[in-house]
C-alpha positions as CSV (number, residue, x, y, z in Angstrom):
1,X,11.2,-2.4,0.8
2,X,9.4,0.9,1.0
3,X,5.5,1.9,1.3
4,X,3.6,5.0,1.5
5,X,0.5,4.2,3.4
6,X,-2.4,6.4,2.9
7,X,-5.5,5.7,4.9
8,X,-8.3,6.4,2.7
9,X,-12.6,7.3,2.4
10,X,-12.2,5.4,-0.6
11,X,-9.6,4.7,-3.6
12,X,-9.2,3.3,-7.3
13,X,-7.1,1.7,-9.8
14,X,-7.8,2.2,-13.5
15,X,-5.8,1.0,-16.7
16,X,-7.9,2.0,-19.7
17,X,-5.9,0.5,-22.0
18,X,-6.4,-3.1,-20.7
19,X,-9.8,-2.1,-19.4
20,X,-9.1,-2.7,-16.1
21,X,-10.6,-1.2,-12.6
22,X,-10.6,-1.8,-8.8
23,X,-11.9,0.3,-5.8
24,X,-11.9,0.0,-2.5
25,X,-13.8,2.1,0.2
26,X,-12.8,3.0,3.8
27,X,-9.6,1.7,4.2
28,X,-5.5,1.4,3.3
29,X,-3.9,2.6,-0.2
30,X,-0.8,1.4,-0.3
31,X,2.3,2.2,-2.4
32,X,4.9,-0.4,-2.8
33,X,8.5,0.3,-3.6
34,X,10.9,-2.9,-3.7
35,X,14.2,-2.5,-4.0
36,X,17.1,-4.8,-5.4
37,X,18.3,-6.0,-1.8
38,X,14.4,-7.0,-0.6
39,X,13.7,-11.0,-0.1
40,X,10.4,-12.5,1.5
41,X,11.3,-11.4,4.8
42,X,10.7,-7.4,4.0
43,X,7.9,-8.9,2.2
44,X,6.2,-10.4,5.8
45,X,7.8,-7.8,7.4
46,X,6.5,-4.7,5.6
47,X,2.8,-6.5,4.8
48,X,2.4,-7.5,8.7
49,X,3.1,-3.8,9.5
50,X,0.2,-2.6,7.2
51,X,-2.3,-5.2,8.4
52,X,-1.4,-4.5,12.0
53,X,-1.0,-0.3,11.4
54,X,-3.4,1.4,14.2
55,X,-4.1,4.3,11.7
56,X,-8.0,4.6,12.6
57,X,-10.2,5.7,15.5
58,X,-12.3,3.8,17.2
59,X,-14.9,6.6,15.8
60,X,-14.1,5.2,12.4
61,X,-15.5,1.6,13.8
62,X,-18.1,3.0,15.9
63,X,-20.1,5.5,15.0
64,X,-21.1,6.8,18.5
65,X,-17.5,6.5,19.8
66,X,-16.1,9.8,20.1
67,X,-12.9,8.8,21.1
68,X,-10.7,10.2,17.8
69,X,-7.4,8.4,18.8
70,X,-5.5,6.7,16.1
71,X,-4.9,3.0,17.8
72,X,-7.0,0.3,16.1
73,X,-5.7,-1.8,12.4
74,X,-7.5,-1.8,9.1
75,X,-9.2,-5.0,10.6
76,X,-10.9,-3.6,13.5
77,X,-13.1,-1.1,10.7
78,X,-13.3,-4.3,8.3
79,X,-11.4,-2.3,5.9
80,X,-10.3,-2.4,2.4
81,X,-6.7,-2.3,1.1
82,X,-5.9,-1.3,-2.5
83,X,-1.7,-2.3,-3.0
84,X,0.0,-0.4,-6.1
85,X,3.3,-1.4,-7.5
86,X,5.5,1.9,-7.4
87,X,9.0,1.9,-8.3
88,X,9.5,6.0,-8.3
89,X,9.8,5.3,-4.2
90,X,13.4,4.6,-5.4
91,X,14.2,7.5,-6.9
92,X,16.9,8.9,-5.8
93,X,17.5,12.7,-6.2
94,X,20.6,14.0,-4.6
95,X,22.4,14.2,-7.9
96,X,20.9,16.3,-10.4
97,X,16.8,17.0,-11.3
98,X,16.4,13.7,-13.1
99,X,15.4,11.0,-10.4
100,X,17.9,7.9,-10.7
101,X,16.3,4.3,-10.3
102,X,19.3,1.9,-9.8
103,X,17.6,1.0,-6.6
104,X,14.8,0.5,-7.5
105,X,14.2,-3.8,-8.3
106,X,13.9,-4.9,-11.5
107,X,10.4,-6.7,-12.6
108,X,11.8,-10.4,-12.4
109,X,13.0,-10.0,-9.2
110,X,10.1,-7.3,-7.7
111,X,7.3,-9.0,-9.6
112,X,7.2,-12.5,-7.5
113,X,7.8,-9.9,-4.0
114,X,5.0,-8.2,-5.3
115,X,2.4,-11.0,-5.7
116,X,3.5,-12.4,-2.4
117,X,3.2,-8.9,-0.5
118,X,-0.1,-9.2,-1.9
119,X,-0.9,-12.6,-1.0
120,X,0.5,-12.0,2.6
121,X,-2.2,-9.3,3.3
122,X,-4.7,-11.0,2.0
123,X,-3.8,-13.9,4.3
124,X,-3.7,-11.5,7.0
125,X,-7.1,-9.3,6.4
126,X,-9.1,-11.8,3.9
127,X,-9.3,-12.5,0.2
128,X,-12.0,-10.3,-0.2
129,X,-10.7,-6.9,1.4
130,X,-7.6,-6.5,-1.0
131,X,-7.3,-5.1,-4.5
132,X,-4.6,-4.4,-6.7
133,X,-3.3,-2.9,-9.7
134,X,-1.0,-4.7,-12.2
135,X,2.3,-4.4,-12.0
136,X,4.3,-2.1,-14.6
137,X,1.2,-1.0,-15.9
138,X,0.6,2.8,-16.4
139,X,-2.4,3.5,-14.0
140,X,-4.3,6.6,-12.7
141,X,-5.0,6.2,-9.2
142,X,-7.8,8.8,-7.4
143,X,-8.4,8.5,-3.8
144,X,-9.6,10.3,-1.5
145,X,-7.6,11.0,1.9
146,X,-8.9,10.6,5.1
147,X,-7.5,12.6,7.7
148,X,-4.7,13.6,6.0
149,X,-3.6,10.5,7.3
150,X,-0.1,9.2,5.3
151,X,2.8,6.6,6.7
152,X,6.5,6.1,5.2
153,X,7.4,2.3,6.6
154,X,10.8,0.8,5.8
155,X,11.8,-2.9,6.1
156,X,15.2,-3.1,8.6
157,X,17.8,-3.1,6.2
């Protein structure tokens, strides 16, 4: 299992087709990647890492806190997280231009991973502070980076 994690001023999901639309504000974006190998233990792995990632300052919590060190979680600035299916983390590209996907898992194996990724940081940070897009789906995704700030985590395979 692969994410990108961006922290974010805000981001957004959108699917026009099924009108469909989610935003968060300060907080996590994530990308998820799952491959063919992943079980539920890169799931809890991987989702514990984001909840727990020190990625924000405590000036991000507290205004008058100047101290700009990146060492407290998504849960100490009673952030938002916005989790995006994205199987292109799997692309592999050392043959050729045309990015190969074998890796990448297919949706009756990723889908259930997905949902209970999502599920397991929503137990960890609270119904109310995670969004999502919808699997498969083609979405436009805007946010707006804070920092930069942006994290490649792996499960330990």
């Amino acid at each position: 299992m692969r994410v990108v994690v961006q922290r974010v001023k805000s981001a957004s999901v959108s699917i026009v087709e099924q009108k469909y639309y989610q935003e968060i504000g300060k907080g996590l974006l994530i990308l998820l990647g799952i491959k063919n190998e992943d079980n539920e233990e890169d799931v809890n792995f991987i989702a514990d890492k984001c909840s727990n990632l020190r990625i924000f300052s405590r000036r991000d919590a507290f205004a008058d806190d100047v101290d700009d060190k990146m060492n407290i979680s998504i849960k100490d600035v009673d952030g938002e997280v916005l989790i995006i299916s994205q199987f292109t983390l799997y692309g592999e590209t050392t043959k050729g231009n045309r990015p190969n996907f074998t890796e990448a898992a297919k949706p009756d194996h990723a889908i259930p991973l997905y949902e209970k990724f999502i599920s397991r940081v929503k137990s960890n940070l609270g119904e109310d502070k995670v969004k999502a897009g919808i699997f498969g789906a083609m979405m436009d995704i805007q946010l707006v980076n804070y920092g930069p700030v942006t994290v490649l985590i792996e499960s330990n395979k």
